[in-house]
C-alpha positions as a printed Julia matrix, in Angstrom:
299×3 Matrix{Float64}:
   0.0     0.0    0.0
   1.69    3.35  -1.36
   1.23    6.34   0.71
  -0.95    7.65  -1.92
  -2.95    4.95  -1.82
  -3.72    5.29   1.43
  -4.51    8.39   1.15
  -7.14    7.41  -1.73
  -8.61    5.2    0.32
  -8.76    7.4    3.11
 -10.73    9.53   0.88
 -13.19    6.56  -0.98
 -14.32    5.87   3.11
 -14.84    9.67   3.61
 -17.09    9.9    0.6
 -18.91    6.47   1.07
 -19.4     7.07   5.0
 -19.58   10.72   5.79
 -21.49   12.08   2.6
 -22.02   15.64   4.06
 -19.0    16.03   5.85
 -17.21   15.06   2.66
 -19.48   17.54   0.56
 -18.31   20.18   3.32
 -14.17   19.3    2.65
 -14.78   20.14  -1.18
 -14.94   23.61  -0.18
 -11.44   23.28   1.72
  -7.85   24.01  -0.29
  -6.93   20.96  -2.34
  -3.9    20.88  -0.07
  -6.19   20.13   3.35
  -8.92   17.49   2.03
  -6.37   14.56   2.14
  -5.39   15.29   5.67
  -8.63   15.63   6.38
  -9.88   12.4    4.78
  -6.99   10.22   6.44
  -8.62   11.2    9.83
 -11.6    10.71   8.92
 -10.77    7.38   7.22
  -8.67    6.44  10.58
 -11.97    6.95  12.87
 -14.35    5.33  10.21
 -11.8     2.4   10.3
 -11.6     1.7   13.31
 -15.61    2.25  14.15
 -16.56   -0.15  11.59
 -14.76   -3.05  13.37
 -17.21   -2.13  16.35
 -20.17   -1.32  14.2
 -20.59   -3.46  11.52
 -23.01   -5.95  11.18
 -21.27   -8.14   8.87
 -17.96   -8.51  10.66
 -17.98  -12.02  12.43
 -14.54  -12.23  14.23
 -13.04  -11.19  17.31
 -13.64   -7.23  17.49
 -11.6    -6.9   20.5
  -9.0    -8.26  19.42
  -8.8    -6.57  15.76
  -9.35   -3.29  17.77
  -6.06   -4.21  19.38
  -4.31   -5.3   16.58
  -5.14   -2.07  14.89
  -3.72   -0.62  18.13
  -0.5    -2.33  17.9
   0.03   -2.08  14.09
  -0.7     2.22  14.85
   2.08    2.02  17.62
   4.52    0.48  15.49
   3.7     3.65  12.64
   4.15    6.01  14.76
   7.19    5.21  16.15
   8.35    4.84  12.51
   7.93    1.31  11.52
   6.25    0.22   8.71
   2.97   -1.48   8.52
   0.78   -3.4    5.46
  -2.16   -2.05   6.92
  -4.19   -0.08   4.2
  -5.02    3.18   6.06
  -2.71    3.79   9.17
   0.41    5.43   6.16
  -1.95    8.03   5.67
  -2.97    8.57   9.01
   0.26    8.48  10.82
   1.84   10.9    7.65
  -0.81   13.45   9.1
  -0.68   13.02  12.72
   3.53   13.45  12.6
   2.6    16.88  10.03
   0.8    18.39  12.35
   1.64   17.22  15.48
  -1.85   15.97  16.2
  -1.9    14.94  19.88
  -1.3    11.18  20.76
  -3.55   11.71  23.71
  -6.62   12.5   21.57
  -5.68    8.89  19.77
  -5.67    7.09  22.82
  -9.29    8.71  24.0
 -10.25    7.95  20.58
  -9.05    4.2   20.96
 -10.37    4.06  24.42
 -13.79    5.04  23.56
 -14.08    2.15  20.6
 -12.9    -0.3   23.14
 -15.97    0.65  25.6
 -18.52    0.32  22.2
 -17.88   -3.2   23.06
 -18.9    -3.76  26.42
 -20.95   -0.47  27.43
 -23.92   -0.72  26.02
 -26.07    1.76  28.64
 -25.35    5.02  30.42
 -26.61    6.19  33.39
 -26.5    10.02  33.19
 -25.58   12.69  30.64
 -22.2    13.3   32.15
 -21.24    9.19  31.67
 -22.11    9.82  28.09
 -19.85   12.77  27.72
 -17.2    10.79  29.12
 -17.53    8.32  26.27
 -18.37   11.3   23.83
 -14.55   13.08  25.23
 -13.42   10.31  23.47
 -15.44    9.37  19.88
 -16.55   12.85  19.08
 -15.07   15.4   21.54
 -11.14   14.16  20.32
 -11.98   14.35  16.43
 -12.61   17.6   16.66
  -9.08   18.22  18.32
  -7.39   16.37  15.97
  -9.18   18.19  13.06
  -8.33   21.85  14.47
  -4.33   21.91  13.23
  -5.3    20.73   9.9
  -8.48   23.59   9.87
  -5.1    25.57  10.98
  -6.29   28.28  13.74
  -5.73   31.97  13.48
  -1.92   32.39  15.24
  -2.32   32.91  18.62
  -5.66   31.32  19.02
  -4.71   27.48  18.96
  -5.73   26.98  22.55
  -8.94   29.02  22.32
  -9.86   27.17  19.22
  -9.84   24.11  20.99
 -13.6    24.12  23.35
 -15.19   25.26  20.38
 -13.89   22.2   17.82
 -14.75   19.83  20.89
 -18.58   20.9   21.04
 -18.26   20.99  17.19
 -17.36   17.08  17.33
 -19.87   16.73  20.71
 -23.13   18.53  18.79
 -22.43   16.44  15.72
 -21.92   12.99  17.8
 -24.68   13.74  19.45
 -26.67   15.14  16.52
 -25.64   11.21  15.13
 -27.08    9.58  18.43
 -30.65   11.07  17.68
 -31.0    10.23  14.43
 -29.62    6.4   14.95
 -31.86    5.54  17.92
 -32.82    2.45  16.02
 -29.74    1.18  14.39
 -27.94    1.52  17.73
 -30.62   -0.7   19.65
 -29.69   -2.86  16.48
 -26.92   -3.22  17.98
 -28.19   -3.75  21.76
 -26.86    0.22  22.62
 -28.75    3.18  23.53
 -27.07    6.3   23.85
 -30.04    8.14  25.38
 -29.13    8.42  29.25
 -31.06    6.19  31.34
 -31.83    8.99  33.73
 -33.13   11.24  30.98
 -35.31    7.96  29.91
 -36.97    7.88  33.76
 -37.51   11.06  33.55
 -40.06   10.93  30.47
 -41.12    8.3   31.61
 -39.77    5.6   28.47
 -38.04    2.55  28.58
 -35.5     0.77  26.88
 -38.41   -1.71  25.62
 -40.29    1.13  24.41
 -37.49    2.3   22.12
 -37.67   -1.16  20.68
 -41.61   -1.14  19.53
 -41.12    1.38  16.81
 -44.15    3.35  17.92
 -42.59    7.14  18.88
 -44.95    7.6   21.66
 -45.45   11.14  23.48
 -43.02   10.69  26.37
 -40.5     9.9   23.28
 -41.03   13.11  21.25
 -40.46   14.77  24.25
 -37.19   13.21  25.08
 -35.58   13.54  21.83
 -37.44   17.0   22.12
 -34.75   17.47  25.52
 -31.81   15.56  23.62
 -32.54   18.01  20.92
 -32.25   21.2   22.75
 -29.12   19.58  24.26
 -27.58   19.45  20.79
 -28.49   23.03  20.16
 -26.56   23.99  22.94
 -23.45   22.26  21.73
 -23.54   23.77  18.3
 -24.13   27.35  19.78
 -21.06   27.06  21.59
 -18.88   25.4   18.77
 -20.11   28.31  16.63
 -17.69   30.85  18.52
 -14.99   29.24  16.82
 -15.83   29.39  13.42
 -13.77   32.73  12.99
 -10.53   31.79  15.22
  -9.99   29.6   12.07
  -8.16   30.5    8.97
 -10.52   32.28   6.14
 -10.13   29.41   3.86
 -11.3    26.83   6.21
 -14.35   28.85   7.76
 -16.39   27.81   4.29
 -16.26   23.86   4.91
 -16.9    24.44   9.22
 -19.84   26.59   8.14
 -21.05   24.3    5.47
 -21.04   21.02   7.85
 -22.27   22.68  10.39
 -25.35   23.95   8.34
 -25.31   20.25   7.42
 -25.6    18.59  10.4
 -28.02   21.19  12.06
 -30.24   20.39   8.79
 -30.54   16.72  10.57
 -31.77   18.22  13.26
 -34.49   20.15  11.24
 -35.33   17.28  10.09
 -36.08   15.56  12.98
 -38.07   18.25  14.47
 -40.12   18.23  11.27
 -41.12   14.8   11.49
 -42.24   15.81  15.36
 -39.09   13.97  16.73
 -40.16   10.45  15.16
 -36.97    8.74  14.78
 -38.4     5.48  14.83
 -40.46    5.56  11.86
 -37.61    6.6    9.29
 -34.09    7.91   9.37
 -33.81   11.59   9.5
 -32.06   13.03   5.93
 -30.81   15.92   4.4
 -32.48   15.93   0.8
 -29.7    16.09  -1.62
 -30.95   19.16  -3.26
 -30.87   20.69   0.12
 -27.5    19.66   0.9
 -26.15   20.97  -2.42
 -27.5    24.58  -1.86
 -25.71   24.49   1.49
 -22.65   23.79  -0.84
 -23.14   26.23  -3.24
 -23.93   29.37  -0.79
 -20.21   28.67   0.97
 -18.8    27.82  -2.67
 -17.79   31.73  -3.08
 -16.55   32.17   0.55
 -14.26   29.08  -0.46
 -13.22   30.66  -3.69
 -12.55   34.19  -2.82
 -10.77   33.11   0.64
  -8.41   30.63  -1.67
  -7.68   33.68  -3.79
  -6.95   35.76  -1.43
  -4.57   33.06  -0.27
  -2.74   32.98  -3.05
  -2.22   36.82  -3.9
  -0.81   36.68  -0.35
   1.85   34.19  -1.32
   2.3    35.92  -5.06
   3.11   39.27  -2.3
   5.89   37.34  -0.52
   9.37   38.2   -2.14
């Protein structure tokens, strides 16, 4: 596997998986999108080995051999596997934090054996790690405005938080699929719904107005990731506004159904999602000009 194969890869996963986040890195410098897509492909990797329904092998112990095979990258080995060259090429650019990779990690390990929580604060715990992290790792690629790297930071976690949690609402189903519900069990007593009632695809009252709450919760989450917008580079503000705008829209969505999850997977209609697209197109083009006149300045 070359490096630009990887890389390729890296990007075929983004664009399979993550449809509107990939529509949102089209609108990024040409230079950015593959560092973008080898984190994304990294996290997409390793959640399909807890996720999918066709894998039939040992999940614990693939997560750890992707573990081990990442470990041996990073301290500059060599490895056959098909997406950690990309990866590890843009971790050691930007100096993405190992610590965020380990959360990361941490939180796919739990995906196998956690399958309740008890309060909003366990979830964020697990969230810290699958959403909260990604956004982290993201930032020095989204490159922030000098001086405002640590700022930048509580705004790109809430970014990943609002869209993990943006993900947990719309997937109530497919994760009971899977024998996991993300919605805290104290948040479920106090609607008055069970687990069981999550599984009889009927979105009763007491639901709507729990993934009413949940909803709200996101909200909150995107209001505070959207200080951060402008602590990042011009040319990278087009793509954080677009998937934001994205993301929110599945939230729309869900409110427009009157919070009825159960009954059919909350979507962006394409031609929605490519007018998002095309109103941050010009941002995108006249912030990679401006780009470039700066460099044609430099002597």
């Amino acid at each position: 596997m070359t490096l630009t194969a990887s890389y390729e890869l890296c990007r075929r996963l983004n664009a399979r998986h993550g449809r509107s986040y990939y529509l949102a890195t089209l609108l990024l410098p040409a230079w950015k999108r593959p560092h973008v897509h080898a984190l994304y492909g990294f996290a997409r990797y390793a959640d399909e080995i807890v996720d999918s329904f066709t894998m039939t092998g040992d999940r614990a112990r693939a997560l750890d051999g992707l573990s081990a095979r990442l470990a041996v990258i990073l301290a500059g080995g060599s490895t056959d596997d098909p997406v950690l060259p990309a990866f590890a090429q843009t971790v050691r650019s930007f100096g993405v934090d190992h610590g965020d990779i380990d959360a990361f990690l941490y939180s796919m390990r739990a995906d196998l054996t956690v399958t309740r929580y008890a309060t909003y604060d366990d979830l964020l715990v697990y969230m810290e790690g699958s959403a909260a992290v990604i956004g982290t790792m993201m930032l020095p690629v989204l490159e922030p405005l000098p001086g405002m790297e640590d700022k930048a930071r509580e705004p790109a976690r809430q970014l990943g938080l609002a869209f993990q949690l943006t993900n947990f609402l719309r997937d109530v189903a497919e994760d009971l699929e899977r024998g996991r519900v993300y919605l805290p069990l104290e948040d479920l007593d106090r609607f008055g719904v069970t687990v069981a009632d999550l599984g009889r695809g009927v979105t009763t009252p007491a639901l709507r107005e729990l993934l009413a709450f949940q909803t709200r919760r996101a909200r909150d989450h995107y209001a505070r990731a959207e200080e951060g917008f402008d602590m990042l580079t011009p040319s990278s503000r087009p793509c954080i506004r677009a998937a934001f705008q994205l993301y929110g829209g599945i939230l729309d969505r869900i409110e427009a159904a009157g919070h009825d999850v159960l009954g059919a997977r909350a979507v962006v209609p394409r031609r929605r999602r490519l007018a998002i697209f095309a109103r941050h197109l010009l941002a995108a083009s006249a912030a990679d000009r401006a780009e470039r006149r700066l460099i044609a300045e430099i002597p």
